[in-house]
N, C-alpha and C positions, 0 to 999 in steps of 0.2 A: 538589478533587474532579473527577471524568468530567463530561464538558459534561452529559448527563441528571441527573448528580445534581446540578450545578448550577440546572437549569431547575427538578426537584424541591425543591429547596431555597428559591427562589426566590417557590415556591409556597405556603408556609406561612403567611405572614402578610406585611401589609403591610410591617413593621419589617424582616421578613427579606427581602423583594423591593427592596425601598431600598439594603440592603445590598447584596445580590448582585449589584445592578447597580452601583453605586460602586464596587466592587472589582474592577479589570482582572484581575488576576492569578488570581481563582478561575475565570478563561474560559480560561485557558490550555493547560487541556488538552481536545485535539478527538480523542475516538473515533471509526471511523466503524464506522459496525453494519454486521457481515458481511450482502452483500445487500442492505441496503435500507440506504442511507445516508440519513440526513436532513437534507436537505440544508439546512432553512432553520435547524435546530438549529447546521449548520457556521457559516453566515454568521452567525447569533445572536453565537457564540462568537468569531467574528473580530472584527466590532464591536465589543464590549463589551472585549472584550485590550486596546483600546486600543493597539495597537504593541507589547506586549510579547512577549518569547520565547516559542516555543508548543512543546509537546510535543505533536507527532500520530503517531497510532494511523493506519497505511494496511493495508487487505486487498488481498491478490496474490492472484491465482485465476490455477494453472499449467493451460492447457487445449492440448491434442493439436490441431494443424491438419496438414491435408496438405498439404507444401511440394512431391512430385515423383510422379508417374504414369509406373510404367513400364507399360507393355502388354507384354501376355504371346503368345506366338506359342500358339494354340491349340492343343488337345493331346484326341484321346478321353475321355481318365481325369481331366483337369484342367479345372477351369472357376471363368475369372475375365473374368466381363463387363465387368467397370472396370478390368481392373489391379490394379495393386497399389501402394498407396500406401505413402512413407515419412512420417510423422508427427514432427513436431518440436512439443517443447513451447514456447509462449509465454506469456509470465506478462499478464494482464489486469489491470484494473483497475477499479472504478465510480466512478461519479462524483462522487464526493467528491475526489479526487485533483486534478480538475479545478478544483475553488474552493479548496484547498489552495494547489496548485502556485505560484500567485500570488504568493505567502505563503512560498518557498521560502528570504528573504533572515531571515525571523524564525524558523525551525526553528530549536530547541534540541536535542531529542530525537525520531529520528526510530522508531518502530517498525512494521517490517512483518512484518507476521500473513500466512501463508500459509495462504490455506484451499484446502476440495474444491470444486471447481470445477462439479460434475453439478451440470449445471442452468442456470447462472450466463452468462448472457452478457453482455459487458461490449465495453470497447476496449484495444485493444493497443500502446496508444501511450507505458505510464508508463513506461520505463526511455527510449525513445526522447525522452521530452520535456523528461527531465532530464540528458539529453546534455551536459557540458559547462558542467553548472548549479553556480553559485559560492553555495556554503552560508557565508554567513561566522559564524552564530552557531554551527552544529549539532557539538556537543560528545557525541553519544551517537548511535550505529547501534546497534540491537535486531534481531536477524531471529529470529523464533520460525517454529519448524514443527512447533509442537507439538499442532494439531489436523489438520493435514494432512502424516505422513511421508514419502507415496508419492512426492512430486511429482518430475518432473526439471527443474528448476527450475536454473539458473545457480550450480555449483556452485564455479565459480571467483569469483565477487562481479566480474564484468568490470562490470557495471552502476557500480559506483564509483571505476573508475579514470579515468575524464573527470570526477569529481569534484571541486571546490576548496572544502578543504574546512580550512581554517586553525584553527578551534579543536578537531577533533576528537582526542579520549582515550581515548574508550571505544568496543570492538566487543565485541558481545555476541551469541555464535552458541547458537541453543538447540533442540537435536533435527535439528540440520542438518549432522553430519556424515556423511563426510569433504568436508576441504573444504580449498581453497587459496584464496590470498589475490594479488590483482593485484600 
């Protein structure tokens, strides 16, 4: 089961709380709730894995930044008090990613959800931190874009070609094409 329904589960009775804590393997899998992750539900669910292989649920939120200002020679009929910005998108992250990442040597299955970002402020450091980062369980990449189409998000997957990534089998692209592959 989702770490929530593990917690609900968990909740039922005495005899079911006994269990659900005894058993590593039903904490294995860590969702993190788009926007509000919960953070002590994540750490709950690491604890209790006991070391075992995790399947986690990451959200990417693709948001527009202005990387260059050009200034415009002022013109009668033209009016641009700031310039004109070029906007590049960068994929975010929240903070679940952050008590995850730790955890990056127990990944079994990785899946990133890309959601809409309006609204959403986060940090931009998740492809960055996983620079170069040695997966040695993670057997399954998932990228869904299937509640957020629009995004310009890293169409070429260069985020996992500094990757080491030895057991992986399966790539699984869902509502994300066109798309190449490093």
């Amino acid at each position: 089961p989702t770490s929530l329904a593990s917690i609900r589960l968990s909740h039922v009775c005495r005899d079911f709380r006994s269990i659900m804590r005894c058993n590593a393997r039903i904490w294995t899998e860590i969702n993190a709730t788009a926007r509000k992750a919960e953070l002590r539900l994540i750490e709950a669910c690491l604890q209790r894995s006991n070391g075992q292989p995790l399947d986690v649920h990451l959200n990417l939120y693709s948001l527009s930044v202005p990387v260059v200002v050009f200034q415009l020679p002022t013109a009668p009929h033209v009016t641009f008090p700031n310039g004109i910005s070029i906007q590049e998108h960068r994929l975010h992250c929240d903070l679940a990613f952050f008590i995850l990442a730790r955890h990056i040597h127990r990944w079994r299955r990785l899946y990133l959800d890309f959601e809409d970002a309006r609204g959403f402020s986060g940090h931009a450091v998740f492809f960055e931190k996983l620079q170069g980062g040695h997966f040695p369980m993670l057997e399954t990449i998932v990228e869904n874009h299937y509640r957020y189409t629009n995004d310009e998000s890293d169409r070429n997957m260069s985020y996992a070609s500094s990757w080491s990534t030895p057991a992986l089998s399966t790539l699984i692209l869902k509502f994300c094409l066109p798309r190449s592959l490093p």
